[in-house]
C-alpha positions in Angstrom: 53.6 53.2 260.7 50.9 52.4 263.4 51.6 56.3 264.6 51.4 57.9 260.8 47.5 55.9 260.7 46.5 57.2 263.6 47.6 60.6 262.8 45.4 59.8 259.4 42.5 58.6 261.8 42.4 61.8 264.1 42.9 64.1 261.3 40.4 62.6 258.9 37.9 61.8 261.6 36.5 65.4 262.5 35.8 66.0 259.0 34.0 63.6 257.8 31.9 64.2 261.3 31.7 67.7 259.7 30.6 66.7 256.5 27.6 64.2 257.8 26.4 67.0 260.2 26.5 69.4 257.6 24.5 66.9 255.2 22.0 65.9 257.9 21.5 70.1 258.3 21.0 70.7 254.7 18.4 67.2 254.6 16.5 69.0 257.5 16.5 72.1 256.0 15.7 70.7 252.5 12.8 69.0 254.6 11.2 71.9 256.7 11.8 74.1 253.2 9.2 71.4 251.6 6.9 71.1 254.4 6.7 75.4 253.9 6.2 75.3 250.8 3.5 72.6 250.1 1.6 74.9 253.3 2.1 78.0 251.4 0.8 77.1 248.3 -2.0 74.9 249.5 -5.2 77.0 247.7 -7.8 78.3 250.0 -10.9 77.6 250.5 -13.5 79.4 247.8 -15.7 82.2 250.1 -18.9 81.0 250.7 -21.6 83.0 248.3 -24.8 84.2 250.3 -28.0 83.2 248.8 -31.0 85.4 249.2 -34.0 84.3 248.1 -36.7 88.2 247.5 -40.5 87.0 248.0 -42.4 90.1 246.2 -46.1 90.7 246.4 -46.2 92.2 243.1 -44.5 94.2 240.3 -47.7 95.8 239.3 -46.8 98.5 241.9 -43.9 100.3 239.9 -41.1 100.5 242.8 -41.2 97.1 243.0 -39.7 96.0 240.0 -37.3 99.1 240.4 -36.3 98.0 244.1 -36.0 94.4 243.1 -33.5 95.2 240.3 -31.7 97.3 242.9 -31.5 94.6 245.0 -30.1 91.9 242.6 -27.1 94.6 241.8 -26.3 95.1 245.2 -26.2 91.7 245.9 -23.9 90.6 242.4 -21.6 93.4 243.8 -21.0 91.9 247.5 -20.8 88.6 245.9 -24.1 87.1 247.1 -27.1 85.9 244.6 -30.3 86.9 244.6 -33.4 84.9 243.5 -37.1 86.4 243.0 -40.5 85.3 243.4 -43.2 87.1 242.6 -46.8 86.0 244.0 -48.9 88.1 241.9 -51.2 89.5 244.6 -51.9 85.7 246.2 -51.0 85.2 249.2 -51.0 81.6 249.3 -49.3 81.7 246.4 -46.4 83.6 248.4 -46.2 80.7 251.2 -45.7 78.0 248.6 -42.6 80.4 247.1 -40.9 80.8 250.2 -42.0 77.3 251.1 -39.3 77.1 247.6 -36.7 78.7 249.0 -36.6 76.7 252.3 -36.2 73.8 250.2 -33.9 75.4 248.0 -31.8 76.3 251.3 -31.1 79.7 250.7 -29.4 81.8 253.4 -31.8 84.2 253.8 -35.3 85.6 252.5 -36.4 89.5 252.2 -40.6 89.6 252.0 -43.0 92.0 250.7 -45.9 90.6 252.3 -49.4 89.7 250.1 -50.9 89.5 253.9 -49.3 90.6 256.9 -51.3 87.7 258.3 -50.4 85.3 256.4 -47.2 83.8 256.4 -46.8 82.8 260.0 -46.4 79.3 259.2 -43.8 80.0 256.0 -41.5 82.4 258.3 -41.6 80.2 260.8 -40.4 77.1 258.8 -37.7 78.9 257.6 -36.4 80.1 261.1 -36.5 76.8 262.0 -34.1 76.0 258.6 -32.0 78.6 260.6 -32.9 81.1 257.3 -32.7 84.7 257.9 -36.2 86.5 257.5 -36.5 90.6 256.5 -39.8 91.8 256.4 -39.4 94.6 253.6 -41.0 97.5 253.9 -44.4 95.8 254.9 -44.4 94.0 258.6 -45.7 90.2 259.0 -47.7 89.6 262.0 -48.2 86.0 264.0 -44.4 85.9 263.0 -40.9 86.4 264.1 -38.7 88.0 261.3 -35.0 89.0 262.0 -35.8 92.3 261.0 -38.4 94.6 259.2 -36.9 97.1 257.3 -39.1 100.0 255.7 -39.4 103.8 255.6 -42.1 105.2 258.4 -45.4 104.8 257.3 -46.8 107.0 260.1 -44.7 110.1 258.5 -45.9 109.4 255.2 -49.5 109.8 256.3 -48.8 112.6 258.0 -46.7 114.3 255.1 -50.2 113.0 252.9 -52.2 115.0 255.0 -50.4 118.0 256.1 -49.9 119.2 252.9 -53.0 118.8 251.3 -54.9 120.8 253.8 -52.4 123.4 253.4 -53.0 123.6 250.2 -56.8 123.9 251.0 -58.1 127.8 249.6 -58.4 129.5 253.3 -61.7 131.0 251.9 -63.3 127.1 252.7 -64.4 127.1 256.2 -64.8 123.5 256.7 -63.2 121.6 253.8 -64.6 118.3 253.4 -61.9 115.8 252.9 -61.8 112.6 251.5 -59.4 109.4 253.1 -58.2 106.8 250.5 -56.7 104.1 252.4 -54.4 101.3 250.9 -55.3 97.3 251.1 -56.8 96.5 254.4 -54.3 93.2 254.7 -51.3 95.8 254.3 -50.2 96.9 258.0 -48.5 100.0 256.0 -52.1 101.0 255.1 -53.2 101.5 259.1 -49.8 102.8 259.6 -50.3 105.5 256.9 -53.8 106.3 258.1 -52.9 106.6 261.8 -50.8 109.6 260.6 -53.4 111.2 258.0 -55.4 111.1 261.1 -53.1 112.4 263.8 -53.5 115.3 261.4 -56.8 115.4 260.5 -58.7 114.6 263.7 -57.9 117.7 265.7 -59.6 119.8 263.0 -62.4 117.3 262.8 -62.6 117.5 266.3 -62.7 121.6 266.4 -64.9 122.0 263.4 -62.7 123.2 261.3 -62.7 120.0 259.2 -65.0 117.3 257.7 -64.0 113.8 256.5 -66.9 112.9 253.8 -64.9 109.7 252.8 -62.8 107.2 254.6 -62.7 104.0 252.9 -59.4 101.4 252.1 -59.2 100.0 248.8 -58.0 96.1 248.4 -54.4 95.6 246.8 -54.1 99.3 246.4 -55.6 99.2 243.6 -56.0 102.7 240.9 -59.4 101.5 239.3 -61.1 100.8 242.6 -59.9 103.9 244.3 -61.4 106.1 241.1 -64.6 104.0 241.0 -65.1 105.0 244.6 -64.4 108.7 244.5 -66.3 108.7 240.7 -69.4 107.0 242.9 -69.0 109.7 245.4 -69.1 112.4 243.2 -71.7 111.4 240.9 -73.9 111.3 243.6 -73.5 114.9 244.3 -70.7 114.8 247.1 -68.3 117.8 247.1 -64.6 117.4 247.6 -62.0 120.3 248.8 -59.1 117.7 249.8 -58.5 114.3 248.9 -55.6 112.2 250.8 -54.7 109.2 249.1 -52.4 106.4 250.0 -50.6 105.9 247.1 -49.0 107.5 243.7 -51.5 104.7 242.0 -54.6 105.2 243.9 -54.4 108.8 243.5 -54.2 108.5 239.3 -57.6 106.9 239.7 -58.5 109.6 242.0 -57.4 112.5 239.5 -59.3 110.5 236.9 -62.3 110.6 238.6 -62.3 114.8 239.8 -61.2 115.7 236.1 -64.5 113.9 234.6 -66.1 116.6 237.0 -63.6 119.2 236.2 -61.8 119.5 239.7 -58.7 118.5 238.4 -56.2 121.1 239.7 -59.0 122.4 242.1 -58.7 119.5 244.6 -55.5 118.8 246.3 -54.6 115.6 246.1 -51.7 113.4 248.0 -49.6 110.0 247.3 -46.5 108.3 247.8 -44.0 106.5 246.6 -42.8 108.8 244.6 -44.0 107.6 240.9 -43.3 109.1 237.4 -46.8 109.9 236.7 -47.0 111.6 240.0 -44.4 113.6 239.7 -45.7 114.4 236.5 -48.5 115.4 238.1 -47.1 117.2 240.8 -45.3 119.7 237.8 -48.6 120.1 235.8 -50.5 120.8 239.3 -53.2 118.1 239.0 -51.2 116.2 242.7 -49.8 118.4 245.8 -47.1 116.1 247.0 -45.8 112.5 247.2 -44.2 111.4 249.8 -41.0 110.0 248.2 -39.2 107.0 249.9 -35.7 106.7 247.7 -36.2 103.0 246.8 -32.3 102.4 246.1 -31.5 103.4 250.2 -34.0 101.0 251.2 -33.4 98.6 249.0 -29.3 98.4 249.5 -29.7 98.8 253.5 -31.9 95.1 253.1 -29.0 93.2 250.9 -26.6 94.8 253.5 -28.5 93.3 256.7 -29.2 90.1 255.0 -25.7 89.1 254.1 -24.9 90.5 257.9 -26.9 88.4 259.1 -26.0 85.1 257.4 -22.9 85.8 258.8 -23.5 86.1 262.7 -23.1 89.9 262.9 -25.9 92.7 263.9 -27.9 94.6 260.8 -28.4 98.3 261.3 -31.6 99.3 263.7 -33.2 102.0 265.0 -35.8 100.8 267.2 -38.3 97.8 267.5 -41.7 97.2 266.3 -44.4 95.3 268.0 -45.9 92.8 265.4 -48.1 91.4 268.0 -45.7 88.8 268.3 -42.8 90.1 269.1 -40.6 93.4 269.1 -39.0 92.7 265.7 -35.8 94.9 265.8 -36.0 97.6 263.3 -34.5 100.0 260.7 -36.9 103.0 259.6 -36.3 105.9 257.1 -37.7 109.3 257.1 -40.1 109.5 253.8 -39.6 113.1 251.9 -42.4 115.1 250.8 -41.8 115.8 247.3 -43.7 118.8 245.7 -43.5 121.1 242.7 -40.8 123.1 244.3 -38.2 120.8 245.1 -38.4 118.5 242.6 -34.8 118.8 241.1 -33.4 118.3 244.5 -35.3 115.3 245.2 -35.7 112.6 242.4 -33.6 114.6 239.8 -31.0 114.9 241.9 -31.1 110.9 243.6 -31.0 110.1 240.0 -34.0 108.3 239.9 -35.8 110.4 237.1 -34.4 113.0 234.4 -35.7 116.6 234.0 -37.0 115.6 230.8 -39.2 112.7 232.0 -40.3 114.6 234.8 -41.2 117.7 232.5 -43.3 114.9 229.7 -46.7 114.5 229.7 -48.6 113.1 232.1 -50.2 109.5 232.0 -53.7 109.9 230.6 -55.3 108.6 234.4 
Protein backbone atom coordinates (compact mmCIF):
# COMPACT_ATOMS: atom_id res chain seq x y z
CA UNK A 1 0.00 0.00 0.00
CA UNK A 2 2.65 2.50 1.23
CA UNK A 3 4.56 1.64 -2.36
CA UNK A 4 1.06 2.05 -4.58
CA UNK A 5 0.90 5.94 -2.73
CA UNK A 6 4.04 6.75 -3.45
CA UNK A 7 3.83 5.57 -6.96
CA UNK A 8 0.50 8.03 -6.85
CA UNK A 9 2.75 10.80 -5.28
CA UNK A 10 5.63 10.62 -7.98
CA UNK A 11 3.26 10.31 -10.80
CA UNK A 12 0.80 12.99 -9.78
CA UNK A 13 3.46 15.27 -8.60
CA UNK A 14 5.17 16.56 -11.96
CA UNK A 15 1.84 17.41 -13.25
CA UNK A 16 0.41 19.38 -11.13
CA UNK A 17 4.07 21.26 -11.07
CA UNK A 18 3.15 21.45 -14.81
CA UNK A 19 -0.09 22.79 -14.44
CA UNK A 20 0.87 25.70 -11.79
CA UNK A 21 3.83 26.69 -14.12
CA UNK A 22 1.70 26.74 -16.97
CA UNK A 23 -0.97 28.91 -15.03
CA UNK A 24 1.71 31.27 -13.54
CA UNK A 25 2.89 31.65 -17.60
CA UNK A 26 -0.53 32.37 -18.96
CA UNK A 27 -1.09 35.05 -15.55
CA UNK A 28 2.24 36.67 -16.85
CA UNK A 29 1.29 36.65 -20.14
CA UNK A 30 -2.29 37.74 -19.38
CA UNK A 31 -0.36 40.60 -17.37
CA UNK A 32 2.28 41.91 -19.88
CA UNK A 33 -0.70 41.49 -22.71
CA UNK A 34 -2.62 44.30 -20.39
CA UNK A 35 0.22 46.36 -19.67
CA UNK A 36 0.55 46.47 -23.92
CA UNK A 37 -2.47 47.17 -24.48
CA UNK A 38 -3.45 50.03 -21.96
CA UNK A 39 0.23 51.64 -23.65
CA UNK A 40 -1.11 51.09 -27.07
CA UNK A 41 -4.29 52.67 -26.79
CA UNK A 42 -3.32 55.44 -24.45
CA UNK A 43 -4.50 58.69 -26.88
CA UNK A 44 -1.80 61.06 -27.80
CA UNK A 45 -1.27 64.15 -27.08
CA UNK A 46 -3.31 66.90 -29.44
CA UNK A 47 -0.42 68.85 -31.77
CA UNK A 48 0.12 72.09 -30.59
CA UNK A 49 -1.64 74.85 -33.00
CA UNK A 50 0.70 77.84 -33.86
CA UNK A 51 -0.70 81.18 -33.21
CA UNK A 52 0.30 84.09 -35.43
CA UNK A 53 -0.82 87.16 -34.61
CA UNK A 54 -0.52 89.72 -38.57
CA UNK A 55 0.08 93.57 -37.37
CA UNK A 56 -1.06 95.49 -40.76
CA UNK A 57 -0.46 99.10 -41.43
CA UNK A 58 -3.40 99.42 -43.53
CA UNK A 59 -5.93 97.77 -45.92
CA UNK A 60 -6.36 101.05 -47.79
CA UNK A 61 -3.46 99.89 -49.92
CA UNK A 62 -5.22 97.03 -52.05
CA UNK A 63 -2.51 94.08 -51.62
CA UNK A 64 -2.95 94.28 -48.24
CA UNK A 65 -6.22 92.98 -47.67
CA UNK A 66 -5.44 90.43 -50.57
CA UNK A 67 -2.01 89.32 -48.78
CA UNK A 68 -3.74 89.11 -45.52
CA UNK A 69 -6.44 86.76 -46.75
CA UNK A 70 -3.63 84.73 -48.31
CA UNK A 71 -2.07 84.50 -45.19
CA UNK A 72 -5.05 83.41 -43.00
CA UNK A 73 -5.54 80.32 -45.69
CA UNK A 74 -2.11 79.35 -45.60
CA UNK A 75 -2.13 79.29 -42.07
CA UNK A 76 -5.85 77.20 -41.66
CA UNK A 77 -4.13 74.76 -44.05
CA UNK A 78 -0.90 74.04 -41.91
CA UNK A 79 -3.00 74.00 -38.94
CA UNK A 80 -1.90 77.25 -37.28
CA UNK A 81 -4.36 80.46 -36.63
CA UNK A 82 -4.05 83.57 -37.72
CA UNK A 83 -5.24 86.86 -36.06
CA UNK A 84 -5.17 90.53 -37.67
CA UNK A 85 -4.82 93.90 -36.52
CA UNK A 86 -5.10 96.63 -38.51
CA UNK A 87 -3.66 100.13 -37.25
CA UNK A 88 -5.14 102.25 -39.72
CA UNK A 89 -2.15 104.38 -40.72
CA UNK A 90 -1.18 105.07 -36.70
CA UNK A 91 1.63 104.01 -35.61
CA UNK A 92 1.02 104.08 -31.99
CA UNK A 93 -1.95 102.61 -32.63
CA UNK A 94 0.23 99.54 -34.03
CA UNK A 95 2.40 99.29 -30.73
CA UNK A 96 -0.66 99.03 -28.56
CA UNK A 97 -1.90 95.93 -31.05
CA UNK A 98 1.11 94.00 -30.92
CA UNK A 99 1.43 95.19 -27.31
CA UNK A 100 -2.23 92.71 -27.68
CA UNK A 101 -0.77 89.96 -28.99
CA UNK A 102 2.07 89.73 -26.41
CA UNK A 103 -0.52 89.52 -23.89
CA UNK A 104 -2.55 87.36 -25.84
CA UNK A 105 0.76 85.02 -26.06
CA UNK A 106 0.67 84.27 -29.53
CA UNK A 107 3.63 82.33 -31.01
CA UNK A 108 4.62 84.62 -33.41
CA UNK A 109 3.87 88.14 -35.08
CA UNK A 110 4.29 89.11 -38.93
CA UNK A 111 4.41 93.34 -39.18
CA UNK A 112 3.82 95.72 -41.83
CA UNK A 113 5.29 98.55 -40.22
CA UNK A 114 3.23 102.25 -39.79
CA UNK A 115 6.97 103.51 -38.97
CA UNK A 116 9.96 101.73 -39.40
CA UNK A 117 11.04 103.69 -36.38
CA UNK A 118 8.65 103.01 -34.30
CA UNK A 119 8.12 99.80 -32.75
CA UNK A 120 11.40 99.21 -31.12
CA UNK A 121 9.99 99.04 -27.88
CA UNK A 122 6.84 96.62 -29.06
CA UNK A 123 9.33 94.04 -30.94
CA UNK A 124 11.39 94.12 -28.32
CA UNK A 125 8.76 93.16 -25.64
CA UNK A 126 7.81 90.47 -27.56
CA UNK A 127 11.38 88.86 -28.11
CA UNK A 128 11.67 89.05 -24.67
CA UNK A 129 7.99 86.87 -24.45
CA UNK A 130 10.26 84.52 -26.66
CA UNK A 131 7.52 85.57 -29.70
CA UNK A 132 8.84 85.21 -33.11
CA UNK A 133 8.93 88.68 -35.06
CA UNK A 134 8.78 88.89 -39.20
CA UNK A 135 9.12 92.15 -40.52
CA UNK A 136 6.85 91.87 -43.80
CA UNK A 137 7.81 93.35 -46.60
CA UNK A 138 8.72 96.72 -44.76
CA UNK A 139 12.01 96.56 -42.32
CA UNK A 140 11.78 97.97 -38.52
CA UNK A 141 14.76 99.79 -37.46
CA UNK A 142 16.05 100.26 -33.52
CA UNK A 143 14.77 96.57 -33.57
CA UNK A 144 15.71 92.96 -33.84
CA UNK A 145 13.17 90.94 -35.83
CA UNK A 146 13.80 87.15 -36.61
CA UNK A 147 13.47 87.89 -40.08
CA UNK A 148 12.31 90.50 -42.67
CA UNK A 149 10.83 89.12 -45.52
CA UNK A 150 9.87 91.31 -48.68
CA UNK A 151 10.56 91.50 -52.43
CA UNK A 152 13.74 93.97 -53.37
CA UNK A 153 12.78 97.36 -53.25
CA UNK A 154 15.98 98.45 -54.90
CA UNK A 155 14.88 96.33 -58.21
CA UNK A 156 11.55 97.83 -58.19
CA UNK A 157 12.96 101.33 -58.40
CA UNK A 158 15.15 100.39 -60.78
CA UNK A 159 12.41 98.40 -63.03
CA UNK A 160 10.22 102.07 -62.16
CA UNK A 161 12.88 103.95 -63.84
CA UNK A 162 14.34 101.91 -66.49
CA UNK A 163 11.37 101.61 -68.26
CA UNK A 164 9.92 104.87 -68.24
CA UNK A 165 12.95 106.48 -69.74
CA UNK A 166 12.81 103.97 -72.37
CA UNK A 167 9.74 104.72 -73.14
CA UNK A 168 10.84 108.44 -73.41
CA UNK A 169 10.25 109.69 -77.50
CA UNK A 170 14.27 109.71 -78.46
CA UNK A 171 13.34 113.06 -80.25
CA UNK A 172 13.56 114.71 -76.36
CA UNK A 173 17.06 115.68 -75.67
CA UNK A 174 16.88 116.13 -72.07
CA UNK A 175 13.60 114.79 -70.77
CA UNK A 176 12.69 116.25 -67.63
CA UNK A 177 11.62 113.70 -65.21
CA UNK A 178 9.62 113.74 -62.25
CA UNK A 179 10.41 111.39 -58.84
CA UNK A 180 7.29 110.43 -56.72
CA UNK A 181 8.55 108.93 -53.64
CA UNK A 182 6.48 106.78 -51.16
CA UNK A 183 5.99 107.78 -47.19
CA UNK A 184 9.15 109.09 -45.86
CA UNK A 185 8.67 106.72 -42.51
CA UNK A 186 8.55 103.65 -45.04
CA UNK A 187 12.36 102.34 -45.46
CA UNK A 188 10.85 100.64 -48.78
CA UNK A 189 10.36 104.25 -50.05
CA UNK A 190 14.42 105.05 -49.85
CA UNK A 191 14.95 101.64 -50.92
CA UNK A 192 12.82 102.16 -54.10
CA UNK A 193 14.38 105.61 -54.73
CA UNK A 194 17.99 104.49 -54.29
CA UNK A 195 17.23 102.38 -57.41
CA UNK A 196 15.19 105.04 -59.55
CA UNK A 197 18.33 106.88 -58.86
CA UNK A 198 21.04 104.30 -59.63
CA UNK A 199 19.28 104.86 -62.89
CA UNK A 200 18.57 108.18 -63.23
CA UNK A 201 21.72 109.90 -61.97
CA UNK A 202 24.19 108.85 -64.62
CA UNK A 203 22.04 110.62 -67.16
CA UNK A 204 21.59 113.56 -64.81
CA UNK A 205 25.12 113.55 -64.32
CA UNK A 206 25.90 113.52 -68.36
CA UNK A 207 23.21 115.86 -69.35
CA UNK A 208 21.20 113.75 -70.90
CA UNK A 209 18.60 113.96 -68.10
CA UNK A 210 16.76 116.47 -65.81
CA UNK A 211 14.90 115.62 -62.53
CA UNK A 212 12.26 118.75 -62.26
CA UNK A 213 10.56 116.92 -59.25
CA UNK A 214 11.74 114.76 -56.38
CA UNK A 215 9.47 114.90 -53.55
CA UNK A 216 7.94 111.75 -51.12
CA UNK A 217 4.48 111.74 -50.38
CA UNK A 218 3.32 110.73 -46.58
CA UNK A 219 1.37 107.26 -46.34
CA UNK A 220 1.62 106.88 -50.03
CA UNK A 221 -1.06 108.56 -50.53
CA UNK A 222 -3.00 109.02 -54.40
CA UNK A 223 -4.60 112.52 -53.58
CA UNK A 224 -1.38 114.06 -52.30
CA UNK A 225 0.84 112.64 -55.01
CA UNK A 226 -1.85 114.20 -57.84
CA UNK A 227 -2.12 117.48 -55.82
CA UNK A 228 1.65 117.78 -56.18
CA UNK A 229 2.22 116.93 -59.84
CA UNK A 230 -1.36 119.07 -60.54
CA UNK A 231 0.66 122.10 -58.59
CA UNK A 232 3.61 121.42 -60.71
CA UNK A 233 1.91 121.54 -63.82
CA UNK A 234 -0.39 124.40 -63.24
CA UNK A 235 2.43 126.39 -62.77
CA UNK A 236 3.79 125.84 -66.13
CA UNK A 237 6.31 122.90 -65.48
CA UNK A 238 6.67 120.39 -68.35
CA UNK A 239 6.83 116.72 -67.80
CA UNK A 240 8.42 113.96 -70.35
CA UNK A 241 8.69 111.00 -67.62
CA UNK A 242 7.14 110.58 -64.40
CA UNK A 243 8.43 107.63 -61.94
CA UNK A 244 6.13 106.96 -59.23
CA UNK A 245 6.33 104.70 -56.33
CA UNK A 246 3.32 103.10 -56.29
CA UNK A 247 0.17 101.64 -58.47
CA UNK A 248 -1.86 104.33 -56.11
CA UNK A 249 0.34 107.26 -56.32
CA UNK A 250 0.53 107.04 -59.95
CA UNK A 251 -3.59 107.12 -60.35
CA UNK A 252 -3.30 110.51 -58.81
CA UNK A 253 -0.46 111.21 -61.07
CA UNK A 254 -2.45 110.19 -64.30
CA UNK A 255 -5.31 112.28 -62.91
CA UNK A 256 -3.39 115.17 -62.76
CA UNK A 257 -1.45 114.91 -66.63
CA UNK A 258 -4.94 114.00 -68.16
CA UNK A 259 -6.57 117.45 -66.80
CA UNK A 260 -3.58 118.87 -69.02
CA UNK A 261 -4.03 116.30 -71.65
CA UNK A 262 -0.67 114.27 -71.27
CA UNK A 263 -2.40 111.28 -70.43
CA UNK A 264 -0.77 108.66 -72.73
CA UNK A 265 1.97 111.27 -73.65
CA UNK A 266 3.87 110.90 -70.27
CA UNK A 267 5.28 107.64 -69.25
CA UNK A 268 4.42 106.80 -66.04
CA UNK A 269 5.67 103.86 -63.57
CA UNK A 270 4.23 101.94 -60.30
CA UNK A 271 4.13 98.86 -58.42
CA UNK A 272 2.47 96.56 -56.85
CA UNK A 273 0.85 95.37 -59.44
CA UNK A 274 -2.91 96.80 -59.04
CA UNK A 275 -6.09 96.29 -61.11
CA UNK A 276 -6.36 99.78 -62.12
CA UNK A 277 -2.86 99.80 -63.16
CA UNK A 278 -2.97 97.14 -65.15
CA UNK A 279 -5.84 98.57 -66.57
CA UNK A 280 -3.90 101.27 -67.25
CA UNK A 281 -1.04 99.63 -68.47
CA UNK A 282 -3.62 97.98 -71.48
CA UNK A 283 -5.30 101.36 -72.33
CA UNK A 284 -1.61 103.05 -72.43
CA UNK A 285 -2.20 105.85 -69.82
CA UNK A 286 0.90 103.62 -67.26
CA UNK A 287 4.25 101.94 -68.85
CA UNK A 288 4.87 99.28 -66.25
CA UNK A 289 4.33 98.05 -62.68
CA UNK A 290 6.52 96.38 -61.08
CA UNK A 291 4.49 93.30 -59.97
CA UNK A 292 5.51 91.51 -56.63
CA UNK A 293 3.04 88.15 -56.71
CA UNK A 294 1.52 88.80 -53.19
CA UNK A 295 0.50 85.03 -52.69
CA UNK A 296 4.62 83.94 -52.89
CA UNK A 297 5.30 86.47 -50.37
CA UNK A 298 2.70 86.04 -48.48
CA UNK A 299 2.88 81.95 -48.09
CA UNK A 300 6.86 82.09 -47.74
CA UNK A 301 5.95 84.43 -44.25
CA UNK A 302 3.27 81.68 -42.74
CA UNK A 303 5.90 79.13 -43.76
CA UNK A 304 8.91 80.88 -41.73
CA UNK A 305 6.75 81.77 -38.91
CA UNK A 306 5.40 78.36 -37.97
CA UNK A 307 9.36 77.31 -38.68
CA UNK A 308 10.29 79.30 -36.42
CA UNK A 309 7.97 78.59 -33.52
CA UNK A 310 9.26 75.33 -33.83
CA UNK A 311 13.16 75.76 -33.43
CA UNK A 312 13.99 75.18 -37.15
CA UNK A 313 15.68 77.87 -39.76
CA UNK A 314 13.18 79.95 -42.17
CA UNK A 315 14.37 80.33 -45.78
CA UNK A 316 17.14 83.36 -46.38
CA UNK A 317 19.00 84.74 -48.84
CA UNK A 318 21.12 87.27 -47.25
CA UNK A 319 20.97 89.84 -44.32
CA UNK A 320 19.96 93.33 -44.00
CA UNK A 321 21.45 95.96 -41.85
CA UNK A 322 18.53 97.68 -39.98
CA UNK A 323 20.99 99.76 -38.09
CA UNK A 324 20.60 97.48 -35.52
CA UNK A 325 21.45 94.50 -36.51
CA UNK A 326 21.88 92.17 -39.72
CA UNK A 327 18.35 90.83 -39.69
CA UNK A 328 18.65 87.54 -41.77
CA UNK A 329 16.64 87.77 -44.82
CA UNK A 330 14.50 86.36 -47.71
CA UNK A 331 14.15 88.80 -50.86
CA UNK A 332 12.12 88.17 -54.21
CA UNK A 333 12.89 89.55 -57.48
CA UNK A 334 9.88 92.14 -58.43
CA UNK A 335 8.62 91.56 -62.23
CA UNK A 336 8.08 94.38 -64.52
CA UNK A 337 4.70 94.01 -65.82
CA UNK A 338 3.84 95.91 -69.15
CA UNK A 339 1.34 95.79 -71.91
CA UNK A 340 3.10 92.95 -73.57
CA UNK A 341 3.24 90.40 -71.10
CA UNK A 342 0.40 90.77 -69.30
CA UNK A 343 -1.27 87.35 -69.75
CA UNK A 344 1.91 85.72 -68.65
CA UNK A 345 2.20 87.66 -65.54
CA UNK A 346 -1.02 88.32 -63.44
CA UNK A 347 -3.32 86.33 -65.91
CA UNK A 348 -1.42 83.56 -65.68
CA UNK A 349 -0.55 83.66 -61.54
CA UNK A 350 -4.21 83.83 -61.42
CA UNK A 351 -4.38 86.95 -59.63
CA UNK A 352 -6.62 88.80 -62.25
CA UNK A 353 -8.96 87.52 -65.30
CA UNK A 354 -8.52 88.72 -68.95
CA UNK A 355 -11.76 90.19 -68.62
CA UNK A 356 -10.99 92.47 -65.54
CA UNK A 357 -7.88 93.31 -66.90
CA UNK A 358 -9.42 94.27 -70.43
CA UNK A 359 -12.59 96.58 -68.22
CA UNK A 360 -12.39 100.01 -67.93
CA UNK A 361 -10.21 101.83 -66.16
CA UNK A 362 -10.86 103.53 -62.65
CA UNK A 363 -11.96 107.13 -63.35
CA UNK A 364 -8.33 108.49 -61.37
Amino acid sequence: MKNSEESWHATVRPHTFLLGALAIIVLVGIGLGARTFTTASKPAAPARIVRIGLSLDTTKIDRWSKERDIMTQKASAAGATLTTAIADGNSQTQASQIENFISQKVDAIIIVAVDANALGTAISDAKKAGIKVIDYDRLTFKSSPDLYISFDSTKVGQIEAQYVVDAIPKSVSVPKIAFVGGSPTDNNATLVRNGAMSVLNPLIDANQAKLVYDKFTPDWNSSDAYAGIKQYLDNGGTLDAVVCSNDGMAGGVVKALKEHGLDGKVPVSGQDGDLSAIQRIVDGTQTVSAYKPGKSLADAAITAAIALTEGKAATSNGTTDNQTTQVSSYLLDPVAVTKSNIQQTVVKDGVYTTEQVNGSTASQ
